[in-house]
C-alpha positions, 0 to 999 in steps of 0.5 A: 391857924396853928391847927392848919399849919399841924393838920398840913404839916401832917398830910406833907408828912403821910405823903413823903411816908408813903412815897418813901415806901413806894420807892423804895419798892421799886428800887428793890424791883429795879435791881431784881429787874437787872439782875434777871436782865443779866443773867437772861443775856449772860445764858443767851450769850453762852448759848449762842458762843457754844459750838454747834454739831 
């Protein structure tokens, strides 16, 4: 019985790890996501405000 209880408790534990590690990787990829997304609409903004000859 005892040994369930470790071997599942053990399972939760690797599955919590890994999504830990997943997330946290696509937070990062988020917030490079938004950034690049800025700045692409920052230049189109400039480019489209600028005087044309």
């Amino acid at each position: 019985m005892l040994l369930k209880v470790l071997v599942a408790a053990l399972i939760v534990w690797v599955v919590l790890a890994v999504l830990g590690f997943v997330i946290k990787g696509l937070f990062w990829l988020a917030i490079v996501g938004i950034v690049l997304f800025v700045a692409t609409a920052a230049v189109g903004a400039a480019k489209r405000s600028a005087p044309r000859h």
